[in-house]
Every structure is written in structure tokens, then in C-alpha cells.
C-alpha positions as CSV (number, residue, x, y, z in Angstrom):
1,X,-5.8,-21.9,12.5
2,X,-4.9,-18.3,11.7
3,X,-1.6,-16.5,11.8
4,X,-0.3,-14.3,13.6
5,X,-0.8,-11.1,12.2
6,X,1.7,-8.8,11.2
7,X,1.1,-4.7,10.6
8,X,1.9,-2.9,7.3
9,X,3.9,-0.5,9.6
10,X,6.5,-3.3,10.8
11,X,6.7,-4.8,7.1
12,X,7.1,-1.1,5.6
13,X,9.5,-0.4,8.1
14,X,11.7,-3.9,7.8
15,X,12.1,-3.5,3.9
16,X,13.3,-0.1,4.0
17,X,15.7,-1.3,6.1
18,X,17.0,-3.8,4.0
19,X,16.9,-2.1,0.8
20,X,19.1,1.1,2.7
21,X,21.9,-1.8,3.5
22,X,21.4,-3.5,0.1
23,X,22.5,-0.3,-1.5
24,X,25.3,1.3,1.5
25,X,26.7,-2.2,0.5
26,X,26.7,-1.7,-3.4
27,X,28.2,1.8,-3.2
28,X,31.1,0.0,-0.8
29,X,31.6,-2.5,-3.0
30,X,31.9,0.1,-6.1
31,X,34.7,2.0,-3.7
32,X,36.2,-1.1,-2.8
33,X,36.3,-2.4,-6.7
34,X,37.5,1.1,-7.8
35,X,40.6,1.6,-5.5
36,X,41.5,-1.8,-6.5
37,X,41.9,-1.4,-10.1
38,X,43.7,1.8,-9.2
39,X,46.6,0.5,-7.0
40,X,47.0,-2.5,-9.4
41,X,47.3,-0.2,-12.2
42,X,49.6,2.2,-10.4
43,X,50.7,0.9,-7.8
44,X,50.2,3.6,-5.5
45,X,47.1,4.2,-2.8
46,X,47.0,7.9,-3.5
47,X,47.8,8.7,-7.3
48,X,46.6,5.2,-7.9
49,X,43.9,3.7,-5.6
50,X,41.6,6.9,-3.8
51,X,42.2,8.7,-8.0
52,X,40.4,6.0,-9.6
53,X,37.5,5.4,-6.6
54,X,37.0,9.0,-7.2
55,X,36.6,8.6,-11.0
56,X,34.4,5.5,-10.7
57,X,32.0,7.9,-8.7
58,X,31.9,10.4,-11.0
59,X,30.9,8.0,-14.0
60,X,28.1,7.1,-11.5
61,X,26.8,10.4,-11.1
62,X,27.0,11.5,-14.8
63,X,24.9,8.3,-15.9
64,X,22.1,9.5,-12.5
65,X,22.0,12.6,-14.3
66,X,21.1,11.2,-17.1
67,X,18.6,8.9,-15.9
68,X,17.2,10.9,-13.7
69,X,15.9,14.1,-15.9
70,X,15.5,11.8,-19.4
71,X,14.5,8.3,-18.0
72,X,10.5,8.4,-17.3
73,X,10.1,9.6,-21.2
74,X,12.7,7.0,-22.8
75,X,10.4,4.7,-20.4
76,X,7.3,5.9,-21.7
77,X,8.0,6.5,-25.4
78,X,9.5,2.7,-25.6
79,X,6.1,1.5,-23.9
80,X,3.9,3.5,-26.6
81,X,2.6,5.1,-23.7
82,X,-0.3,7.4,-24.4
83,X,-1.4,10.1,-22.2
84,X,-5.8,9.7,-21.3
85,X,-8.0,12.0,-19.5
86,X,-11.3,11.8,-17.9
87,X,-12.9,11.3,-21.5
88,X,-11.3,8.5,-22.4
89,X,-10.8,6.7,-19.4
90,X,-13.0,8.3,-16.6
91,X,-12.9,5.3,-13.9
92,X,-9.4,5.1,-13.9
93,X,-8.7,8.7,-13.5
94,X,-11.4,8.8,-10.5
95,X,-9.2,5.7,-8.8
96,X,-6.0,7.4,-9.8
97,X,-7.3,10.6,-7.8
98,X,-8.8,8.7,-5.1
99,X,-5.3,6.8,-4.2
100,X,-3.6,10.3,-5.0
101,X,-5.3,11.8,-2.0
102,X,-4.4,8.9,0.4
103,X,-1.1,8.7,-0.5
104,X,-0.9,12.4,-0.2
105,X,1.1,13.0,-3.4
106,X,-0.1,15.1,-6.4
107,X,-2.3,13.4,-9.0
108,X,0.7,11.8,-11.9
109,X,0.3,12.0,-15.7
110,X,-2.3,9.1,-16.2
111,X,-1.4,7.1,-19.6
112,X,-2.4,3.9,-21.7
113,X,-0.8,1.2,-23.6
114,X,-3.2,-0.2,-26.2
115,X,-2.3,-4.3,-25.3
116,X,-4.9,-6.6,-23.9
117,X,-1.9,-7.9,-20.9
118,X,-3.0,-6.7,-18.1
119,X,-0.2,-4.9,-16.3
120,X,0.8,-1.0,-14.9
121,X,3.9,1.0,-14.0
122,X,5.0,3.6,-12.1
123,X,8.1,6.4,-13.5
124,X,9.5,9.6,-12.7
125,X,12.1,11.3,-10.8
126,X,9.5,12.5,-7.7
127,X,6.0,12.7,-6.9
128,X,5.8,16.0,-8.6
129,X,7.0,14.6,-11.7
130,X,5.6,11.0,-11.4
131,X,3.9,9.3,-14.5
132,X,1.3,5.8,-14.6
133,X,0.8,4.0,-17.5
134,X,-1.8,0.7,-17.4
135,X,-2.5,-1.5,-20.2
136,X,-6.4,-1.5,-21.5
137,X,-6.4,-5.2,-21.0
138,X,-5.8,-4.2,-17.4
139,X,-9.1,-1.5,-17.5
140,X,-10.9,-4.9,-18.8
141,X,-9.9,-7.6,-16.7
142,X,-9.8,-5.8,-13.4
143,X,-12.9,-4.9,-10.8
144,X,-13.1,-1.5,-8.8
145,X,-11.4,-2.9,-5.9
146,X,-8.5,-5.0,-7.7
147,X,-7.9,-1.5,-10.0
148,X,-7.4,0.2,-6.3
149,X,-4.8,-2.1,-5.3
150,X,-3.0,-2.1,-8.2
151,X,-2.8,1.6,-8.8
152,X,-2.4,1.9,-4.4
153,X,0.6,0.0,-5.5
154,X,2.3,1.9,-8.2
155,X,1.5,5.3,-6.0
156,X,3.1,3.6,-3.4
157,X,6.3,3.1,-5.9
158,X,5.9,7.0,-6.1
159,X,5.3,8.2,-2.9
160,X,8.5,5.8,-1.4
161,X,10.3,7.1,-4.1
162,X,11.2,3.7,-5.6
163,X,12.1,4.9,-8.9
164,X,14.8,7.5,-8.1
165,X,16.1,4.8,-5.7
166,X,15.6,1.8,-8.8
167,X,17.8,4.4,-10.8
168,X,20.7,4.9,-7.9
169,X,21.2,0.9,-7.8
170,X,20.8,0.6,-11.4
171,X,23.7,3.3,-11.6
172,X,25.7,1.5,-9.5
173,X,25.3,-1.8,-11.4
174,X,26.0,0.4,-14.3
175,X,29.7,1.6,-12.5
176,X,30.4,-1.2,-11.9
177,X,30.0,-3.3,-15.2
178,X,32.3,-0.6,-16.8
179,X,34.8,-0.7,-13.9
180,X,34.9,-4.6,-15.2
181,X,34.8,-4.2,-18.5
182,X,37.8,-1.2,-18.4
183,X,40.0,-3.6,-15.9
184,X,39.5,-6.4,-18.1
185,X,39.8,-5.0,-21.9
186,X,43.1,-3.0,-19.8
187,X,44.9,-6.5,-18.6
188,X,44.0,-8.1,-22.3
189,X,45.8,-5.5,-24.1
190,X,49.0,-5.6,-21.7
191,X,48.8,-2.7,-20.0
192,X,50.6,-4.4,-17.0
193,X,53.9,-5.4,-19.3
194,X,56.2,-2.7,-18.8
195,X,55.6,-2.2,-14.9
196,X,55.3,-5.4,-13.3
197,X,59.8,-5.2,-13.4
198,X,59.7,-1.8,-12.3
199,X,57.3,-2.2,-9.5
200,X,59.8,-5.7,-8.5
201,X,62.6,-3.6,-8.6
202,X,61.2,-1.1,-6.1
203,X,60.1,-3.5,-3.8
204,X,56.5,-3.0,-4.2
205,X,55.5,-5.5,-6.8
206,X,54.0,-8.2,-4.0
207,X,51.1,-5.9,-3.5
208,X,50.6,-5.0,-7.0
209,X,50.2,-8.7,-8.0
210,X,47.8,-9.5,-5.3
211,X,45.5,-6.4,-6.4
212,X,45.7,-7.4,-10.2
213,X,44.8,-10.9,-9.1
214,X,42.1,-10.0,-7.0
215,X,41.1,-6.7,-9.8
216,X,40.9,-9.5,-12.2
217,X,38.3,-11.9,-10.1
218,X,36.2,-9.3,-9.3
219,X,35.9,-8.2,-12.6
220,X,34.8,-11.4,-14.2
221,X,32.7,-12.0,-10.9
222,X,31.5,-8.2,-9.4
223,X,28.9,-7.9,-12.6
224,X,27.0,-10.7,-11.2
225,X,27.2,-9.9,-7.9
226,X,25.7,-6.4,-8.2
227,X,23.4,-7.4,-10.6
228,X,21.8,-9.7,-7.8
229,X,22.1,-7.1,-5.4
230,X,20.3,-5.0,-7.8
231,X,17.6,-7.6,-8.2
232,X,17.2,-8.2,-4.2
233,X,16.5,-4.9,-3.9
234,X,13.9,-4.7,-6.7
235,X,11.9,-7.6,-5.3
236,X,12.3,-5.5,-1.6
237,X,10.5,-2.5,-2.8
238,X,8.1,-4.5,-4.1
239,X,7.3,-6.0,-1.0
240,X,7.2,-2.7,0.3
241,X,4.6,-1.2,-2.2
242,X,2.2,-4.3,-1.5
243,X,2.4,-3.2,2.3
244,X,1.8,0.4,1.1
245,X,-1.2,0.2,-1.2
246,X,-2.6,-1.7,2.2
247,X,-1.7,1.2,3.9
248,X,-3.7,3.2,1.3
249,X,-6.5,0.9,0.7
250,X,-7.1,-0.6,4.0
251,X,-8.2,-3.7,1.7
252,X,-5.7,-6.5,1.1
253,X,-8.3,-8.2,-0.8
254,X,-8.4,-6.3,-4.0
255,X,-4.6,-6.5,-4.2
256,X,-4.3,-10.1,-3.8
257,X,-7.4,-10.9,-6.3
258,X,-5.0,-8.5,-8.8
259,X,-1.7,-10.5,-8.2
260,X,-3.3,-13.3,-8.7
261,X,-4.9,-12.4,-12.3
262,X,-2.5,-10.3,-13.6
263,X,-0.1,-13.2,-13.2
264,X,-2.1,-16.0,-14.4
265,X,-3.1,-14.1,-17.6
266,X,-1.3,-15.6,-20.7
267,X,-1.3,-12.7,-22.6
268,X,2.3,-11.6,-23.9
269,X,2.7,-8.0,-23.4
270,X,4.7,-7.3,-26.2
271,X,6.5,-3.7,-25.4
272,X,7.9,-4.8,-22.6
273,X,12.0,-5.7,-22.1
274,X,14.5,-7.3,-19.7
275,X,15.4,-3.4,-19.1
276,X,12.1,-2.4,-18.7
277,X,10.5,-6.0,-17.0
278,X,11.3,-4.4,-13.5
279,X,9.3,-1.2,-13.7
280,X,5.6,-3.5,-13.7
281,X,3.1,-4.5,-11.0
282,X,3.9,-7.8,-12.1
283,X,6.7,-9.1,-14.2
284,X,5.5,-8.7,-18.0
285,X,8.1,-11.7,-19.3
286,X,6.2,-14.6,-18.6
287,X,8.0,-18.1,-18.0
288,X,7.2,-19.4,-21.3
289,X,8.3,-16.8,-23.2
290,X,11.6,-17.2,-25.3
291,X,13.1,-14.3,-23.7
292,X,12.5,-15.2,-20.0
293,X,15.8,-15.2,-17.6
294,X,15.0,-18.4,-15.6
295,X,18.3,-17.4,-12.9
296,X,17.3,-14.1,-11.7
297,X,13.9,-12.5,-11.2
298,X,13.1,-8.9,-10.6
299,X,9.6,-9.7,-8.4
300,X,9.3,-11.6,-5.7
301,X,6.9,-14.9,-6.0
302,X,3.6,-14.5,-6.3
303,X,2.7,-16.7,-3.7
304,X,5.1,-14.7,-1.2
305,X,3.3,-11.4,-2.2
306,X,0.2,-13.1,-1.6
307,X,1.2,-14.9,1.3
308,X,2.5,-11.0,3.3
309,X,-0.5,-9.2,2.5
310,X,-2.7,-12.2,3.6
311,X,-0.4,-12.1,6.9
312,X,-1.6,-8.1,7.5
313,X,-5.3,-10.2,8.6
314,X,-3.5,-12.6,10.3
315,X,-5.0,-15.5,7.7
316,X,-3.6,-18.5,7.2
317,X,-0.8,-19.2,4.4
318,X,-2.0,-20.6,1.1
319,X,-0.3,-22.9,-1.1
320,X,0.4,-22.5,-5.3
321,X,-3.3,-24.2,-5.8
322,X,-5.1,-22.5,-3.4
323,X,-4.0,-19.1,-5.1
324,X,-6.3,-19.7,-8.3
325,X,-9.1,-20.0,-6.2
326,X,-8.2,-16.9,-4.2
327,X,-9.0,-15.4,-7.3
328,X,-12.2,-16.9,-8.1
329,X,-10.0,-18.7,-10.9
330,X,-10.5,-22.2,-10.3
């Protein structure tokens, strides 16, 4: 029995959606947070509250400026990226120019990290300043068609602009661990002694407590929260780029084959971080690994991934052993 099949189009369409309201509720929640700590800490809605929302946006958009025009070579550099041509690496640039032209975005810097993991990325602010970097174990281990997917992917990351909209939520997340960590080191070191009998002698020290007790929970528990806002929204536009390098390729095949590889392979690859793990086609930490976060994950499963694109042909749903067979694993 097949399944119903469902188009790239309506899956494109329903993560954008999501990922828009994942973030409009982030950027409330950083308001919210922010006139919080600034009535408990003054008492006042105007010189207190809307002040210190204002400030806790303008921390945000320093650290996007920062991120935005340095970020892609911090990236890179850290990744021991290094830039190939059609000499070194002539298949791969001919791929890289074929999914170019279908996404309709100029052709990015094309590099290479020397590790036999097979794995790729995607950075930069835009298209016109949009880099890839692939391992070489991911030249060896991949066919024509499962390369196509793969790099149909990461274009995808560049044509929906998911980096510049990775770094707005990562700024956020940012905002909001220093909102928490200023509120917190503030109420340690007393900075509530001396008002708390002048705001009781004016009348207005009900409120005040109430907004230091709830500044105080949200501190210790808004980190969190953003942080798996942050990583919903990273496994969204990942979903998303599957749907797109369909879009591109007009071959789920050759994407699913890849997923399925790239994550059974038990190479370690060793450049990559828990800052940078959410940047790959495919997580880079794997399970086993020491430094492996076993509470949060920044892809989706592999099996769902699997499962969506397989959907787009309306096939029927396969379960964790039929995956290394999908593959030609088994």
C-alpha cells in the first residue's frame, strides 16, 4: 500500500511557516524577558521596563553584526576549510555548477576538508557571498546522484537563506543568555537591597516583587527554553532543504541513499563542534562519541528525513531496519 503523496511545494511552504513563528515567538519572548528585568530593577514601565527591552535589542543587533560580515570565515578557518577548483576536484565543481543553475543562485566558493567523514556545509551571509565546504571522505563514499542531493541540499540552505536566518535565532538565544546571566549575577550581588523599602514605602513594591520573582524564574529557565526553540527551528530548515534539493533534483533517491550513508558512517569528523554540529548535512557528533548532547539534537531523525522525501512519491514509510537496505547497506 502506498502513501498518499505529498508535494515539495506544500512541505516547503509548511516549514517556512513554522520556522517564521518559531522566531516572531523568540524575539517576543526576548521583549517580554527584557521589560521584565527592567521594571524589577526600577520599578518603573518607562525608565525601567520599555529602557531595558530597548537595550536588550541593541545587544542583539551588535552580536548580528558581528556574525553576519565575520561568521562564514571564523566557520571556515575552524573547519580547515580549503578552497578547490576544477583541478583538484573537477566532479564536484561540475555538480556544484549544475545545482547552482537550478537553484538559480550564483556558483559559491567551493572548499575541502581533508577527513575521510563524509559530511558538507553550507555558510555565508547571502547567495552572493555563500561558501560549501565537503569532506574528501564525502568525494569517496558518495555516487553522482547521492553527491547531487547532498550539494541540492546545502544550495537549498543558501538559496532559503538558512544561514542569515540560523544567525538571527542564534542571536536571539545569544540576548537572551546574557539577559539571564546579567539578572542573575545582578540579584546575587544585592542589587535589590536598598530599594525593595523604598519601593514599599511608595506603594509600588507588590509589583516589583512579582517581576523579580518571575525575572528570577525565567532567568534560570529562559536559556533552555530558547535554546530549544533554537534547536526546533534548526531541525525545520532542515526539513525544508530536503524538500528543496527535491525541488532541484527532481530525484528523492539520491538524497535518501546520502542520508542514509552519511549517517551510518563511523568515521569521527574531528573539526567539528557543538557550535559548529548544526551547520552539516548531517549531524557530525555521532551518538557514541564522548561529546555527544543526548537531550537536544540539531537534525531531525534520520528516519523522518527519510520518511518526507519518500512521502514526495507517495511510497510507503520505512522502519529503522529497512533504512540500511535503502541504501544498499544491508
Amino acid at each position: 500500500m502506498t502513501a498518499p503523496v505529498q508535494s515539495f511545494y506544500s512541505q516547503i511552504s509548511a516549514n517556512r511557516r513554522r520556522s517564521l513563528l518559531l522566531v516572531l515567538l523568540l524575539t517576543a519572548f526576548l521583549g517580554f524577558f527584557g521589560f521584565v528585568i527592567g521594571f524589577a530593577m526600577s520599578g518603573g514601565y518607562w525608565q525601567g521596563g520599555l529602557v531595558a527591552t530597548g537595550i536588550a535589542v541593541i545587544i542583539a543587533l551588535l552580536m548580528t553584526s558581528v556574525s553576519y560580515f565575520a561568521g562564514d570565515g571564523i566557520v571556515l578557518a575552524a573547519s580547515g576549510a580549503r578552497e578547490v577548483n576544477d583541478q583538484v576536484a573537477p566532479q564536484l565543481m561540475n555538480v556544484v555548477r549544475e545545482m547552482s543553475i537550478a537553484a538559480n543562485v550564483p556558483v559559491p566558493k567551493v572548499y575541502a576538508i581533508n577527513d575521510t567523514a563524509p559530511n558538507a556545509f553550507a555558510t555565508g551571509r547571502d547567495p552572493r557571498h555563500a561558501s560549501l565546504a565537503v569532506t574528501t571522505g564525502l568525494l569517496e563514499k558518495l555516487d553522482r546522484e547521492e553527491l547531487q542531493g547532498v550539494i541540492g541540499h546545502e544550495l537549498s540552505h543558501v538559496r532559503n537563506l538558512d544561514i542569515r536566518f540560523a544567525l538571527l535565532v542564534a542571536t536571539l538565544v545569544g540576548s537572551i543568555a546574557l539577559l539571564a546571566d546579567f539578572f542573575l549575577r545582578f540579584t546575587f550581588w544585592g542589587g535589590f537591597g536598598g530599594r525593595g523599602s523604598r519601593d514599599r514605602g511608595s506603594g509600588g513594591g507588590g509589583l516589583v516583587i512579582i517581576a523579580i520573582v518571575v525575572g528570577l524564574i525565567l532567568s534560570i529557565i529562559a536559556p533552555l527554553i530558547a535554546r530549544l526553540v533554537q534547536l526546533a527551528v534548526s531541525r525545520q530548515r532542515e526539513y525544508l532543504a530536503d524538500s528543496s534539493s527535491v525541488e532541484l533534483t527532481r530525484n528523492p533517491y539520491g538524497l535518501e541513499r546520502a542520508l542514509v550513508k552519511i549517517s551510518s558512517d563511523r568515521e569521527v569528523l574531528e573539526v567539528a563542534n557543538r557550535a559548529t554540529q548544526h551547520l552539516y548535512f548531517v549531524n557530525p557528533i555521532k551518538k557514541f562519541e564522548a561529546r555527544a548532547a543526548g537531550l537536544t539534537a540539531t537534525h531531525p531523525p534520520i528516519i523522518d528525513r527519510v520518511n518526507r522525501l519518500r512521502s514526495l512519491t507517495g511510497q510507503a514509510p520505512v522502519d529503522q531496519s529497512g533504512l540500511q537496505a535503502l541504501a544498499g547497506l544491508d
